[in-house]
TIMARBA-521627 format. One line per field, with one value per residue: x negated, y, z of N, C-alpha, C in turn; residue number from 1; chain. Coordinates in steps of 0.05 Angstrom, whole numbers, plus 5000, padded with zeros to 4 digits. Layout:
N
n.east <- c(X	...)
n.north <- c(Y	...)
n.up <- c(Z	...)
ca.east <- c(X	...)
ca.north <- c(Y	...)
ca.up <- c(Z	...)
c.east <- c(X	...)
c.north <- c(Y	...)
c.up <- c(Z	...)
num <- c(NUM	...)
cadena <- c(A	...)
END
This chain:
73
n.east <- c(4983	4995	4957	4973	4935	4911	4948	4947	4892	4891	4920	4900	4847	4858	4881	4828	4803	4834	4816	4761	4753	4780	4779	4733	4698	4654	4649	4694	4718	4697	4718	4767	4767	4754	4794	4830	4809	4815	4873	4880	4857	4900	4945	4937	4940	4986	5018	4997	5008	5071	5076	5062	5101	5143	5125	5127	5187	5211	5182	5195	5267	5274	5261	5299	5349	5341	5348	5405	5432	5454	5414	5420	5440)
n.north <- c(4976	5057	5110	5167	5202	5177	5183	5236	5241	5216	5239	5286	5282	5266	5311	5334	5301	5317	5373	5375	5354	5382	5432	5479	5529	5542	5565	5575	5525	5510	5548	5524	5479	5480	5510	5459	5436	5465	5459	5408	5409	5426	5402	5359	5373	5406	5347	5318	5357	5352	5306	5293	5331	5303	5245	5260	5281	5237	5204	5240	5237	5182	5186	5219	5185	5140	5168	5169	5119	5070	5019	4958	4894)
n.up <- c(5000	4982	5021	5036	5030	4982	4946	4937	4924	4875	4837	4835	4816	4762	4743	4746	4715	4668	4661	4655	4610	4576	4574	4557	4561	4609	4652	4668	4676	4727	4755	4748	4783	4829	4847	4846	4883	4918	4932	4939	4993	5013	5007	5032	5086	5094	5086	5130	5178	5169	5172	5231	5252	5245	5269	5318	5324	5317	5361	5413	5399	5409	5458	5483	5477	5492	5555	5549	5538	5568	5606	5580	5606)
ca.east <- c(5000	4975	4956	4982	4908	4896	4963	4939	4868	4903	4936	4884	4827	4878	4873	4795	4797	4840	4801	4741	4761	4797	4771	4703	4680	4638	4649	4718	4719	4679	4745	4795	4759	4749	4825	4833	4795	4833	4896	4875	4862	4926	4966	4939	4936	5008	5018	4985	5026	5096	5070	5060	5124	5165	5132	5132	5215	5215	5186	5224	5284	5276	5265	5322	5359	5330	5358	5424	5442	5450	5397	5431	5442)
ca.north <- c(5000	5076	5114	5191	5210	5163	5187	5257	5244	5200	5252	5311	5267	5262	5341	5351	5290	5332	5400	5368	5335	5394	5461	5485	5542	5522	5580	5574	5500	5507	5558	5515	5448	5494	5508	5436	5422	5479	5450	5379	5403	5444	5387	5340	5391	5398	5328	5314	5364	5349	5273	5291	5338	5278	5233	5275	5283	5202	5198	5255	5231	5163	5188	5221	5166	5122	5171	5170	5102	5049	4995	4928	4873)
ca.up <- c(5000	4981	5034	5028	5031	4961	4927	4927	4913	4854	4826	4836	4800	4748	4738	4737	4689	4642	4660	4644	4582	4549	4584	4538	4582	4642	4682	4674	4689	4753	4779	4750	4801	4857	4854	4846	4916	4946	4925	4946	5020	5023	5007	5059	5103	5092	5090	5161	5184	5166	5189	5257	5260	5249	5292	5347	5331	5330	5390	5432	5406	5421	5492	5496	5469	5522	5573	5550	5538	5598	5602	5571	5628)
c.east <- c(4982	4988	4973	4958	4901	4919	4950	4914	4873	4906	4917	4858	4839	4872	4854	4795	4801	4825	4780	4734	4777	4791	4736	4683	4674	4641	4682	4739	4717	4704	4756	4788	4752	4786	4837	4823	4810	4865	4895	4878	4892	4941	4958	4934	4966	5017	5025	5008	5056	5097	5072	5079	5143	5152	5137	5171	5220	5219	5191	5252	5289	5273	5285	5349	5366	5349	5393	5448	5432	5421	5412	5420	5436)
c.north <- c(5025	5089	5159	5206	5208	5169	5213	5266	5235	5226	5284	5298	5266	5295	5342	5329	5322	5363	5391	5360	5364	5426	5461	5500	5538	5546	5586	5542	5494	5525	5544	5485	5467	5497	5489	5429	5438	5469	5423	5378	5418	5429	5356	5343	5399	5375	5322	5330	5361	5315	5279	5312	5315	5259	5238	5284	5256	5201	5221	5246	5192	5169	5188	5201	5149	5133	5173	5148	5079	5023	4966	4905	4847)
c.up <- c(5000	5002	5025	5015	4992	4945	4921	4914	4879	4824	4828	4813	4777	4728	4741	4714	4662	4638	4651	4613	4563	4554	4567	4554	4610	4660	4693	4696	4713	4770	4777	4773	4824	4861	4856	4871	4934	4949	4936	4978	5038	5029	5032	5082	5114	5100	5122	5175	5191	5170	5213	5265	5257	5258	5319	5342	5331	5349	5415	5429	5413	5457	5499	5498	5492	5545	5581	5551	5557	5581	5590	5583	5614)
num <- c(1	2	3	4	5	6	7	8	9	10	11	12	13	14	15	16	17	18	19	20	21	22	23	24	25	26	27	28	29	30	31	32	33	34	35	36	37	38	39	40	41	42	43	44	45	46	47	48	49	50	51	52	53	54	55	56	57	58	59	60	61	62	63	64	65	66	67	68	69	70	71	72	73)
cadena <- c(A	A	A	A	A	A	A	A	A	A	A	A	A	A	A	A	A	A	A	A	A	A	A	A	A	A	A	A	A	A	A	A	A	A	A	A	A	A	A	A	A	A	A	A	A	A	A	A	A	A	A	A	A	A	A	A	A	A	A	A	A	A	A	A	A	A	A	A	A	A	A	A	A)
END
């Protein structure tokens, strides 16, 4: 199974292929793969983020969950 980490690297490698492959000027190239790395750590930066806002609402509401419903005899 891919990891979130290896979809985005997937899919960013994907784009310097084609910049590499179809962009001529090298000083242009060298911004458009720098924007490509900044874009890479945004989104698993993001990612991470919006990962650990929903497990942290998992496990709060499983707490509360817990406190609301009786133990089962």
């Amino acid at each position: 199974m891919f990891t979130h980490n290896q979809v985005i690297d997937s899919i960013q490698e994907g784009k310097k292929t084609f910049v590499n492959t179809f962009v001529a000027d090298a000083k242009f190239k060298a911004e458009l793969i720098k924007l490509i790395d900044s874009q890479t750590q945004a989104a698993k930066t993001s990612v991470e983020a919006s990962l650990a806002i929903a497990q942290s609402l998992v496990k709060n509401s499983t707490d509360a969950f817990k406190n609301f419903v009786p133990a089962s005899k």
